[in-house]
GUDO-872743 format. One record per residue (C-alpha): z, x, y; residue in one letter; residue number from 1. Coordinates in steps of 0.001 Angstrom, whole numbers, plus 500000, padded with zeros to 6 digits. Layout:
<atoms>
     c3     c1     c2 r   k
      Z      X      Y A NUM
...
</atoms>
This chain:
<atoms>
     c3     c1     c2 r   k
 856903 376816 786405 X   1
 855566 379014 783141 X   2
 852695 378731 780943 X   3
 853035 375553 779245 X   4
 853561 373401 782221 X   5
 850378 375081 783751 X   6
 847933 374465 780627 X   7
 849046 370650 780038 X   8
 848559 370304 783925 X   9
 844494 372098 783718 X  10
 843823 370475 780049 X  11
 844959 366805 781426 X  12
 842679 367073 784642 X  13
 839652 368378 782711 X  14
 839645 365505 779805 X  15
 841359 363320 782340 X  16
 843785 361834 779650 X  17
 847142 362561 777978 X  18
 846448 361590 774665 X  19
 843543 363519 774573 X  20
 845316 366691 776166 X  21
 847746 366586 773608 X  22
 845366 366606 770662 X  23
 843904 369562 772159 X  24
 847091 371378 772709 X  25
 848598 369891 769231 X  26
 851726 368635 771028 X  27
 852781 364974 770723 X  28
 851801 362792 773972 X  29
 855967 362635 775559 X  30
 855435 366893 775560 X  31
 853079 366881 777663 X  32
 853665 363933 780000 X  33
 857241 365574 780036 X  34
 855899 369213 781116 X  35
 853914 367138 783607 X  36
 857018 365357 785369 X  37
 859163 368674 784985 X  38
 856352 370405 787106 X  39
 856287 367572 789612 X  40
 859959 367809 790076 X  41
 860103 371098 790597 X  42
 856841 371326 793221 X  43
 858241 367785 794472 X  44
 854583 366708 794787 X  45
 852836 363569 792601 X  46
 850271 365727 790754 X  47
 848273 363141 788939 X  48
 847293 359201 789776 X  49
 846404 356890 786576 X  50
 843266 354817 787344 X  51
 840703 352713 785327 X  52
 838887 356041 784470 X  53
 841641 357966 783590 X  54
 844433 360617 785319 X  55
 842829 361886 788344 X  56
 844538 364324 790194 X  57
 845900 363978 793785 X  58
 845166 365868 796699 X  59
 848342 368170 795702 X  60
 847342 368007 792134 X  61
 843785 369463 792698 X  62
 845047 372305 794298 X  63
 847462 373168 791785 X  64
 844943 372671 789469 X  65
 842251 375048 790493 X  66
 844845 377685 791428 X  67
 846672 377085 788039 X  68
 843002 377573 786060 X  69
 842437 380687 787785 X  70
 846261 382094 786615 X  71
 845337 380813 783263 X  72
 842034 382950 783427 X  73
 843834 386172 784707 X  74
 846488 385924 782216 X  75
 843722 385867 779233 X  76
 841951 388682 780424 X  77
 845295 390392 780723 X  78
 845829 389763 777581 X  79
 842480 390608 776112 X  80
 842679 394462 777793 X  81
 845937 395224 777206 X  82
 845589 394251 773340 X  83
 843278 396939 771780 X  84
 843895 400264 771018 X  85
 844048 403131 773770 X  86
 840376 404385 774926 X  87
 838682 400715 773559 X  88
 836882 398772 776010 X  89
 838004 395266 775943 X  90
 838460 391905 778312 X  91
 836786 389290 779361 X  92
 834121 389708 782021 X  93
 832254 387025 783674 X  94
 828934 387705 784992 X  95
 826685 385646 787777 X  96
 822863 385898 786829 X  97
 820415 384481 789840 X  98
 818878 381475 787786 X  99
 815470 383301 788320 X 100
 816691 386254 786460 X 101
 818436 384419 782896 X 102
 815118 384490 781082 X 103
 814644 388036 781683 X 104
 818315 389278 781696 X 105
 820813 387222 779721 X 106
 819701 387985 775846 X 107
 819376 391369 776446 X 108
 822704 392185 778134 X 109
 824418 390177 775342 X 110
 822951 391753 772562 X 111
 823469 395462 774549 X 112
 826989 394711 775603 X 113
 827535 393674 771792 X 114
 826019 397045 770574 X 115
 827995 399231 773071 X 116
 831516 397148 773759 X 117
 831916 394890 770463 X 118
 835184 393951 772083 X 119
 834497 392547 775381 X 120
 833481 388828 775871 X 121
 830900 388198 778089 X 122
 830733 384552 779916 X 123
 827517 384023 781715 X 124
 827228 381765 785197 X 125
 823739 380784 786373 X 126
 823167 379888 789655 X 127
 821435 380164 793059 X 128
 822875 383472 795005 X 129
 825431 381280 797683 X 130
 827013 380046 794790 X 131
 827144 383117 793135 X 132
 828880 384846 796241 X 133
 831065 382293 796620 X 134
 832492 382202 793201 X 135
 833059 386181 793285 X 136
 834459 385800 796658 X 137
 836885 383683 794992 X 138
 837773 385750 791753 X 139
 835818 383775 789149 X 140
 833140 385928 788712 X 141
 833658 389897 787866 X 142
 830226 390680 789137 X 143
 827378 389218 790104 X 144
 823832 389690 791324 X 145
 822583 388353 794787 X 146
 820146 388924 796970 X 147
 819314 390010 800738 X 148
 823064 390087 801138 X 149
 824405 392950 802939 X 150
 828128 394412 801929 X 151
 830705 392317 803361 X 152
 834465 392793 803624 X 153
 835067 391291 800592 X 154
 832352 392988 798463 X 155
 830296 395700 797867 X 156
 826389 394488 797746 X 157
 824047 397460 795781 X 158
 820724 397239 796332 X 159
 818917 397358 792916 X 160
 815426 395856 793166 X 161
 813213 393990 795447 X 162
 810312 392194 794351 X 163
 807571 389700 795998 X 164
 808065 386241 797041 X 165
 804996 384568 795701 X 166
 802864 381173 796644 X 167
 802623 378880 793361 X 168
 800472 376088 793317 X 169
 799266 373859 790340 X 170
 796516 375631 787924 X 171
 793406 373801 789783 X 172
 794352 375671 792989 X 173
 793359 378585 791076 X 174
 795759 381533 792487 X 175
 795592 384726 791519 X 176
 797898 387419 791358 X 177
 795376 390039 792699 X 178
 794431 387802 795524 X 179
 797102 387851 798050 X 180
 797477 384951 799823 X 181
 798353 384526 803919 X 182
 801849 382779 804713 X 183
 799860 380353 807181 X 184
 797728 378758 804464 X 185
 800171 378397 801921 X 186
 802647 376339 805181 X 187
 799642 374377 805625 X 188
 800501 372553 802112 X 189
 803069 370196 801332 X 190
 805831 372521 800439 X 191
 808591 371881 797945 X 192
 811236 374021 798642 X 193
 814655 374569 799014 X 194
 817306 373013 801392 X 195
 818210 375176 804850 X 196
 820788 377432 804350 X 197
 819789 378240 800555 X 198
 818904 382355 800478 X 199
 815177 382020 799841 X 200
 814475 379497 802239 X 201
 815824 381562 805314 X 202
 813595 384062 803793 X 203
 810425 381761 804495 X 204
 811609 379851 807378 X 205
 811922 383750 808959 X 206
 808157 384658 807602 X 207
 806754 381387 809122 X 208
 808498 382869 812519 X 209
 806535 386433 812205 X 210
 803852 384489 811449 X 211
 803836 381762 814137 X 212
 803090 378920 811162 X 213
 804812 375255 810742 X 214
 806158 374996 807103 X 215
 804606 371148 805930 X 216
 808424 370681 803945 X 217
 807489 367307 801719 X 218
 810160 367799 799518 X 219
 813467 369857 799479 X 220
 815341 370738 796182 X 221
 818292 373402 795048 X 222
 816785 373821 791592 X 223
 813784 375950 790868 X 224
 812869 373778 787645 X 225
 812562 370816 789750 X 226
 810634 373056 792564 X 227
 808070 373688 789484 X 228
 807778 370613 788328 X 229
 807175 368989 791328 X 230
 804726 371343 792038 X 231
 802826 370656 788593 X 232
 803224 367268 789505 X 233
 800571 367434 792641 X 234
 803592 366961 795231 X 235
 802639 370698 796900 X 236
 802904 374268 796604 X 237
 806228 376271 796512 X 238
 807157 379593 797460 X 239
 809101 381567 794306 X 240
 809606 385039 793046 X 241
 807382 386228 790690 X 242
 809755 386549 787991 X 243
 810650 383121 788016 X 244
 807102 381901 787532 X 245
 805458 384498 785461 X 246
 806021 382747 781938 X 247
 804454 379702 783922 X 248
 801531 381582 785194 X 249
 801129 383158 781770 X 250
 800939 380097 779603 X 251
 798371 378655 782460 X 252
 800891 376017 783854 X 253
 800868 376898 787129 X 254
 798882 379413 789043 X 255
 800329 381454 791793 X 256
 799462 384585 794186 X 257
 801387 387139 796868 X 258
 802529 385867 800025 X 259
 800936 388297 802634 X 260
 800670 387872 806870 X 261
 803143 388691 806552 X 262
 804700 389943 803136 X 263
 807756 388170 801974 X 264
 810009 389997 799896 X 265
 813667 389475 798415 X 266
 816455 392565 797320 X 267
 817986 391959 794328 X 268
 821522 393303 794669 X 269
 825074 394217 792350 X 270
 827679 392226 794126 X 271
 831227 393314 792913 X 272
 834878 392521 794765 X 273
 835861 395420 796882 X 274
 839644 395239 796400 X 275
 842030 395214 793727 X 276
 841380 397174 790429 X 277
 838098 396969 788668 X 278
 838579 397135 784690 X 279
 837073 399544 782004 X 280
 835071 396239 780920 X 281
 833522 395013 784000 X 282
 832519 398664 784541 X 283
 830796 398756 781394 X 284
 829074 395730 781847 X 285
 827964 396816 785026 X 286
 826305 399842 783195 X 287
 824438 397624 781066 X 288
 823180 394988 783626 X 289
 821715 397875 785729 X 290
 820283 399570 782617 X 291
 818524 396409 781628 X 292
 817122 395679 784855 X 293
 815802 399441 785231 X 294
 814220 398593 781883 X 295
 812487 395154 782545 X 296
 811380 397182 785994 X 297
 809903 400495 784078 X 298
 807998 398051 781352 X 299
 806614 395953 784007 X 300
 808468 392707 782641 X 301
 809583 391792 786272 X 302
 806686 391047 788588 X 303
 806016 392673 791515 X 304
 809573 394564 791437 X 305
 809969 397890 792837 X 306
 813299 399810 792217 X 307
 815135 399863 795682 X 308
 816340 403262 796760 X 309
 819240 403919 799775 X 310
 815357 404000 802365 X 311
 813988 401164 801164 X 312
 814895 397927 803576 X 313
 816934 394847 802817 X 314
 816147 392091 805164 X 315
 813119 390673 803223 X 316
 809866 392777 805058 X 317
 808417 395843 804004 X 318
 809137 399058 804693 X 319
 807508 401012 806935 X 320
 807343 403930 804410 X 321
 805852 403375 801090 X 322
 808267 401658 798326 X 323
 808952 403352 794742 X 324
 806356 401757 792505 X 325
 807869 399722 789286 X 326
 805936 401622 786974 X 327
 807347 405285 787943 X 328
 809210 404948 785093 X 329
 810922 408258 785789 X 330
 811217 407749 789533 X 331
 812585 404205 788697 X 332
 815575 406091 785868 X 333
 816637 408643 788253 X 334
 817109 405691 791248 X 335
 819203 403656 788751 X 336
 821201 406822 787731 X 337
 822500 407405 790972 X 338
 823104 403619 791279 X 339
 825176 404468 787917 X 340
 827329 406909 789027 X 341
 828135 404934 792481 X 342
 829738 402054 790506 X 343
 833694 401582 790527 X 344
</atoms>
């Protein structure tokens, strides 16, 4: 088995043809149908079925697959750190954003991780925060943020920020952000929301507990663009973070308010893998995630966040002791800094 066999085997099942594999791989077609068949010989396994559609891979031939693409992966990023001179930071680092966050975060971590580490290559993954966890759990993503996860066996979970869970209703329910408003009356809408089992809806379904109300779920989706445009469309209200609806709420789309009786937060936390070795590049890129979140927290670009020290609480109420206010800009740098010096 070597390098060859295991790109024609990954190229073929993602274009699903041979022909087209070996234009990509500028081999002739018999190349890579033979470093196919060599591979199946050896693992003594059918690795690939020809239907109407295409090569699809077998049971056998999925597994290799997947396992073979994340070899592939490892091997570049090998590559890619080893290469540069001694003392450069270089590699490949791939980085899970919450898909609430990529508005706020994703331009400016490229453009600082650019400025300060012109030779590492960022890739970005956007998606909700089970996804997210699972992927790092499984070595595709370098690091990741989550949140109200707790550190697990398999990763270390550093509490960052935590920010408000808000009501958001269409503009002609007239929400404001300065008047809070109580879990019970928002449940008494039609609620769009997420499935069960998705992060932010155990988050509600335990603040409807605390506060003794029935959630009226109409509709239940796993994408927050669909949440808002449902919403918009007069199908209910929906229950976000602030940051993901404050562009909305600014250009007068949708209107939105606090959840209070009780308060619902969320904690925004750095999820990294807490075995093997952790790269120059990832910790650099760690630097620069945390720095840019300090700063969208400190200019008051992310709504209703507070900077979470080692006191404040994770499981989505407040604190019995008052939090660190977001605009503390000073309190806010010193909490990151020691955040700072705590990563790998």
């Amino acid at each position: 088995m070597d390098v060859k066999q295991l790109t024609a085997l990954v190229t073929v099942a993602e274009v699903g043809s041979v022909t087209r594999a070996a234009e990509l791989l500028h081999l002739v077609q018999p190349a890579v149908t033979r470093q196919i068949h060599t591979l199946e010989q050896e693992l003594g396994v059918t690795l690939f079925e020809r239907t109407r559609q295409g090569m699809r891979p077998t049971e056998a031939g999925a597994i290799m697959v997947d396992r073979a693409r994340r070899a592939l992966n490892e091997l570049e990023r090998a590559r890619a750190e080893v290469q540069p001179a001694p003392g450069v930071v270089a590699g490949i680092v791939a980085v899970g954003l919450l898909e609430s966050t990529s508005d706020l975060l994703a331009e400016p971590l490229v453009s600082a991780v650019a400025r300060e580490h012109p030779g590492v290559e960022l890739r970005l993954i956007t998606a909700y925060s089970g996804h997210l966890q699972q992927w790092l759990d499984d070595g595709d993503l370098d690091l990741t943020l989550l949140y109200n996860l707790d550190s697990t066996p398999s990763l270390n979970a550093r509490p960052l920020v935590r920010e408000h869970l808000w009501a958001v209703a269409p503009p002609s329910e007239g929400l404001r952000a300065d008047r809070p408003v109580p879990f019970a009356e928002a449940a008494a809408h039609p609620l769009v929301m997420p499935s069960s089992g998705h992060a932010l809806r155990r988050l509600t379904d335990a603040a409807a507990v605390r506060s003794g109300a029935v959630m009226n779920v109409a509709v239940q989706t796993n994408s927050m663009r669909v949440q808002k445009q449902l919403v918009l469309a007069g199908h209910g209200w929906t229950v976000l973070p602030g940051l993901g609806v404050a562009d909305d709420v600014a250009n007068g789309t949708l209107s939105a308010a606090p959840l209070c009786e009780p308060d619902v937060w969320r904690s925004v936390v750095l999820g990294t893998p807490r075995s093997g070795r952790t790269p120059p590049a990832v910790e650099g890129v760690a630097r620069q995630l945390v720095r840019q979140i300090n700063s969208a927290v400190a200019q008051g670009r992310w709504p209703s966040a507070q900077v979470q020290g080692p006191d404040v609480s994770s499981e989505g109420e407040r604190p019995h002791a008052p939090a660190r206010s977001a605009h503390n800009t000073r309190e806010a740098s010193a909490l990151v800094g020691a955040l700072l010096d705590e990563l790998p």
